[in-house]
C-alpha positions in Angstrom: -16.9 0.4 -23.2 -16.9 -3.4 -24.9 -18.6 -1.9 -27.5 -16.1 0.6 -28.7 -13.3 -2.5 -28.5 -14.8 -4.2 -30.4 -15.7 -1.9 -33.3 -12.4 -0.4 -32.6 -10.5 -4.7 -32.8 -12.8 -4.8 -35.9 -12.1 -1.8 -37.7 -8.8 -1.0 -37.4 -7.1 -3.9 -39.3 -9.3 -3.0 -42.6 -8.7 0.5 -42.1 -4.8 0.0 -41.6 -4.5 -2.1 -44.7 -6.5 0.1 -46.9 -4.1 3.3 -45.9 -1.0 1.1 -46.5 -2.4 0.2 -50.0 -3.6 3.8 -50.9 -0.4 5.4 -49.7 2.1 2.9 -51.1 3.4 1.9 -47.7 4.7 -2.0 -48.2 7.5 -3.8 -46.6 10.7 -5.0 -48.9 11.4 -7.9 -46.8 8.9 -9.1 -44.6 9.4 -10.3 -41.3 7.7 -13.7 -39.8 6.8 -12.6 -36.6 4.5 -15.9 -36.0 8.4 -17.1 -36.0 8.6 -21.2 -35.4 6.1 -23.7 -34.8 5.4 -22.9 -30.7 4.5 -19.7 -29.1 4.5 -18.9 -25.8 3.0 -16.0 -23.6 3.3 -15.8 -19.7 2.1 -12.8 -18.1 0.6 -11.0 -14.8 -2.4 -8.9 -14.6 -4.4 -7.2 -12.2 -8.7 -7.4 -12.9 -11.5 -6.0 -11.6 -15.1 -8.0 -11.6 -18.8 -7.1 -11.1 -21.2 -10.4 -10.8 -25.0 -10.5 -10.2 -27.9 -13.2 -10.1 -31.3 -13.0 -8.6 -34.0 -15.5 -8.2 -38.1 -15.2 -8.2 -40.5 -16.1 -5.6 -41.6 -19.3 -7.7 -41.2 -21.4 -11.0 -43.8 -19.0 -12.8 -41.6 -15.7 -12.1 -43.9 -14.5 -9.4 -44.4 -13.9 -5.5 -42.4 -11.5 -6.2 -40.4 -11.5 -9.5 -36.9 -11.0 -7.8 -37.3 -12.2 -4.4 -33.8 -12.3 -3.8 -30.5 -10.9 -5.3 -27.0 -10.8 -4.6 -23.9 -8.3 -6.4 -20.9 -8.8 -6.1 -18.9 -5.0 -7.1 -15.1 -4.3 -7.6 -14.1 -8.0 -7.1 -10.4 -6.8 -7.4 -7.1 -9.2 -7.3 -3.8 -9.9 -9.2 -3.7 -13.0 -12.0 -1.3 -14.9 -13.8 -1.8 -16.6 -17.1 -0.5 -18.9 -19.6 -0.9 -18.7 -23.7 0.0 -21.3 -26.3 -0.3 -21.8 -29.5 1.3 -24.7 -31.8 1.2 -24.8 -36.0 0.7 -28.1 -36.2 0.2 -27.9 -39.9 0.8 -24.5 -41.4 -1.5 -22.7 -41.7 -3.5 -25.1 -39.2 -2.8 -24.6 -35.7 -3.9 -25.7 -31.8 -4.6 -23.3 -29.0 -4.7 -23.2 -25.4 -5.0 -20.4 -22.6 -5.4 -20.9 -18.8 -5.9 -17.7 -16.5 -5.9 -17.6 -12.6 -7.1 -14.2 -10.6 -6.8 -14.6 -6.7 -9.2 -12.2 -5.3 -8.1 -10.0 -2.7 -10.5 -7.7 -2.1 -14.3 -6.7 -2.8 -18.2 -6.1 -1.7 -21.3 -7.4 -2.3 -24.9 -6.7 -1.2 -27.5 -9.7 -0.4 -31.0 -8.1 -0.6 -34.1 -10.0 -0.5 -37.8 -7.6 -1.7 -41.4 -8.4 -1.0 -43.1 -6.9 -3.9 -42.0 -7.1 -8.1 -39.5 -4.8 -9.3 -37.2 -5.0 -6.1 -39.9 -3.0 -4.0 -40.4 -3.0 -0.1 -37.0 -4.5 0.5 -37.0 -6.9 3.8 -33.2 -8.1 4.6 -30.5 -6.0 3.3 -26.8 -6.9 4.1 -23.4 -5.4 2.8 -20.9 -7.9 3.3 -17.2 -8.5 2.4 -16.1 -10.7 -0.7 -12.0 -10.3 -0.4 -11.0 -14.0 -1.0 -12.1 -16.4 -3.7 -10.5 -17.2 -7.2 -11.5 -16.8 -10.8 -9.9 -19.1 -13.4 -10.8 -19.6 -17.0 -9.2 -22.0 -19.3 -9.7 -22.0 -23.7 -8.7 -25.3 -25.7 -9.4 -24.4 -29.4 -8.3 -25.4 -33.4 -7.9 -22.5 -36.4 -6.7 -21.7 -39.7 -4.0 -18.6 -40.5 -4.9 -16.6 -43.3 -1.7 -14.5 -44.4 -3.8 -11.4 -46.2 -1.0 -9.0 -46.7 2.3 -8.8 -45.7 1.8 -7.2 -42.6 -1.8 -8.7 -41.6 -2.5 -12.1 -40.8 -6.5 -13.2 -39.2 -6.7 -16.4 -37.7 -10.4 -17.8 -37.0 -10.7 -20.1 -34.5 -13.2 -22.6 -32.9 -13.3 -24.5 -29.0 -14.1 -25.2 -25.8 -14.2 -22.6 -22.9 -14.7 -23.4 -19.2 -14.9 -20.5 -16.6 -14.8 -21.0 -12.5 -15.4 -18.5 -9.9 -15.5 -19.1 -6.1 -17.1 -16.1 -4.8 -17.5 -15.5 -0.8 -19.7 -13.4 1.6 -18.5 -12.5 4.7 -18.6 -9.8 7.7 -16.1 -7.0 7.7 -15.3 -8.1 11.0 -15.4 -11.8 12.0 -16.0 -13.0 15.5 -12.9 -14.2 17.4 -14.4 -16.4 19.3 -14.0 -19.8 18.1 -17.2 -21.1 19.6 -19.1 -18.6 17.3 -19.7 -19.2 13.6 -19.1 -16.9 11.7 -20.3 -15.7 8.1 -18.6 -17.0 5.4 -21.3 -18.3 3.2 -19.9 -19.9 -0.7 -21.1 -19.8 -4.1 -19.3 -21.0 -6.8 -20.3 -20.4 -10.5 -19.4 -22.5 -13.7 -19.4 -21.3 -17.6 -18.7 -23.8 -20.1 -19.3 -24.0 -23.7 -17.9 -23.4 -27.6 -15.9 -20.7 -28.2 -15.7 -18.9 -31.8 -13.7 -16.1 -32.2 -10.9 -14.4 -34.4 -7.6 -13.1 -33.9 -5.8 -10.4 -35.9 -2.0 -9.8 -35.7 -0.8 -6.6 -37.4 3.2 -5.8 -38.1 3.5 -2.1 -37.9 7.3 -2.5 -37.9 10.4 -4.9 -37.2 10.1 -4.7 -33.6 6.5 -3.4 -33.0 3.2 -5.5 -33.6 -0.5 -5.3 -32.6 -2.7 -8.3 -31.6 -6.7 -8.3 -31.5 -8.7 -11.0 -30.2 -13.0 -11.2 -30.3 -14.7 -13.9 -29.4 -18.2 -15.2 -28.8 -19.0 -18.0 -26.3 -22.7 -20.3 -25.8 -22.5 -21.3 -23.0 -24.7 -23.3 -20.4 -24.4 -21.8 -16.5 -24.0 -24.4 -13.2 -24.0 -22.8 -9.5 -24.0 -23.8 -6.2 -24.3 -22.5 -2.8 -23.7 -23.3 0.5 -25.2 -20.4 3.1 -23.6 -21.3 5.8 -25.2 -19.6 8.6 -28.9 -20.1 7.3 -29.4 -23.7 9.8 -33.1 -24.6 7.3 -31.0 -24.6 4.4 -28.6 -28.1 3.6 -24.8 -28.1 3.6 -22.7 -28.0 1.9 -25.1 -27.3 -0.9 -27.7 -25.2 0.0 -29.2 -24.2 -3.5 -28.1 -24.8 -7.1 -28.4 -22.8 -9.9 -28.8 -24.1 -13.9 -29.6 -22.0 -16.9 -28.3 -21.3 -20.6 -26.0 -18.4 -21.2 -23.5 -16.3 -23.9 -20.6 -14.2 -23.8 -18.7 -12.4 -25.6 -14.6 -11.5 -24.9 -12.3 -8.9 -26.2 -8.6 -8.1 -26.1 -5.8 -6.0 -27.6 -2.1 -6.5 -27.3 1.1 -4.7 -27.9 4.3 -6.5 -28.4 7.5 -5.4 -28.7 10.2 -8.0 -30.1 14.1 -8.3 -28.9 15.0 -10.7 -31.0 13.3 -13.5 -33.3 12.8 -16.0 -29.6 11.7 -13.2 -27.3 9.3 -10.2 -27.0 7.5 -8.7 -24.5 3.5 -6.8 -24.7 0.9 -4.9 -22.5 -2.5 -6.3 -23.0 -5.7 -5.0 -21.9 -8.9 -7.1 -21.8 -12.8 -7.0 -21.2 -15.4 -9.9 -21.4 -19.1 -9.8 -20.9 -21.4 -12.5 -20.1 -24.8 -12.9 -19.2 -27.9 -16.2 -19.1 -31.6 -16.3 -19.9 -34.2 -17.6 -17.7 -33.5 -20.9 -15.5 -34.1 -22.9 -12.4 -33.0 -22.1 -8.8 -33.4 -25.3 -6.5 -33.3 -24.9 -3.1 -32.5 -28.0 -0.4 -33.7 -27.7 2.9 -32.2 -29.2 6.2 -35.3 -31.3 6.6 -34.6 -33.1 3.0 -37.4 -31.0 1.2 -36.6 -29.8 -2.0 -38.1 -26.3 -3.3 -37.6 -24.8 -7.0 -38.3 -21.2 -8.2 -37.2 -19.6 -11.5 -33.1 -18.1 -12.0 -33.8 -14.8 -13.5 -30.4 -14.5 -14.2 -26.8 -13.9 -14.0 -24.5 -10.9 -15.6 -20.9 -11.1 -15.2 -18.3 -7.8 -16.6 -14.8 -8.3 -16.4 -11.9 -6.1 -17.5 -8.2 -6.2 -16.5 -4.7 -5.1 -18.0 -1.3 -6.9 -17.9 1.7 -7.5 -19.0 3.8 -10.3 -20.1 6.7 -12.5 -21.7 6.4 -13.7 -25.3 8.7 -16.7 -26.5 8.3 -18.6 -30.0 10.3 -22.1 -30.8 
């Protein structure tokens, strides 16, 4: 699926401007959309998540090669975001993005094997994952290049951080307060540069599409607190550090009421995935173990729908 949005973000634009050109089609008078010198986008969306790591039995990979491994599936919840962008120097311009998704409901799986290639599984577990947040945030600098009348690309460049809180739980807690229950935490960081490029194409006065691709490097912090596991340290039972990329799409449909206000759909997906890394464990007695990260794959995709306003 990310793969045909992005040939589809990629292609489109050169294929819409070559018809225009072969058929005649051009615009008398053509309309500034990008109208003013601040743009503003506030919207609502509902996404969907899937996030995995696992670790090996040692630093070499081995004793087993996935010892342990935990998915989170259908991590589901509404969001709210914010976009803005300022030409600070036309064409020059600043850009910033922050997203929030509260996550209401989920499941995940915690599965530990004793041989390679997840055979002769020992503990198994299917929990509950319905609280927790996501939130990602995108600070970045680019240049608008005006390439017809009705197409402008903007290439940009920045920094990118991504949070997630992710929980484990049972279906059904105890109700006893003198029982502790299962609520075990692990919270997982992306940050890195951002490169990317966005297309906006005019298909009329009121109507215009937006395409966004980006491509993040990345470098990947975790940590853990299993709260029920009394060998293991808390509040931070294990961390997790490794190198990572990613990669983003997004298309967007906007409709215009006036020159100050317009309103768009958006639909998004963004993929993200680390090599090879460490996975050090604390233990209640103050020992400190280390094994090898195999790694962590994170897909998201949601759909929304927002408020535009331009200064």
């Amino acid at each position: 699926m990310g793969l045909k949005l992005y040939l589809f973000l990629l292609l489109f634009p050169v294929a819409f401007s070559a018809s225009s050109q072969s058929t005649g089609i051009y615009i008398e008078k053509p309309v500034e959309y990008n109208k003013g010198t601040l743009q503003t986008e506030v919207y609502g969306d509902y996404s969907t998540d899937d996030f995995r790591w696992s670790i090996a039995g040692n630093s070499m990979g081995q004793n087993p090669n996935i010892l342990s491994e935990v998915k989170w599936k259908n991590i589901k919840g509404p969001g709210m975001g914010l976009d803005i962008r300022w030409n600070i120097w036309s064409p020059i311009f600043l850009k910033g993005s922050y997203h929030r998704t509260f996550i209401k409901s989920g499941l995940v799986s915690d599965t530990d094997y004793a041989a390679d290639n997840r055979q002769e599984p020992g503990y198994q577990a299917s929990l509950n994952s319905n609280e927790g947040f996501i939130y990602t945030y995108v600070l970045a600098t680019g240049y608008e290049f005006t390439i017809n009348p009705i197409l402008k690309i903007s290439p940009y460049a920045g920094y990118l951080k991504n949070s997630a809180q992710l929980h484990l739980k049972d279906f059904e807690g105890e109700t006893d307060p003198a029982i502790k229950t299962l609520n075990s935490v692990y919270q997982a960081r992306w940050t890195g540069l951002t490169i990317g490029a966005e297309a906006n194409i005019l298909l009329s006065r009121q109507f215009s599409v937006k395409g966004i691709i980006d491509y993040r490097q990345m470098k990947y912090r975790a940590i853990a607190d299993w709260n029920l596991i009394d060998a293991f340290a808390h509040p931070v039972s294990f961390k997790h550090t490794a190198n990572g990329y990613g990669a983003a799409a997004q298309l967007q449909v906007n409709f215009r009421f006036s020159p100050l206000i317009s309103t768009f759909i958006r639909g998004n997906y963004s993929y993200a995935n680390t090599g090879k890394g460490t996975d050090d464990l604390f233990l209640a007695d103050g020992r400190q173990l280390q094994s090898q990260f195999n790694e962590a794959v994170s897909h998201t995709g949601g759909i929304g729908i927002g408020v535009g306003l331009a200064l």
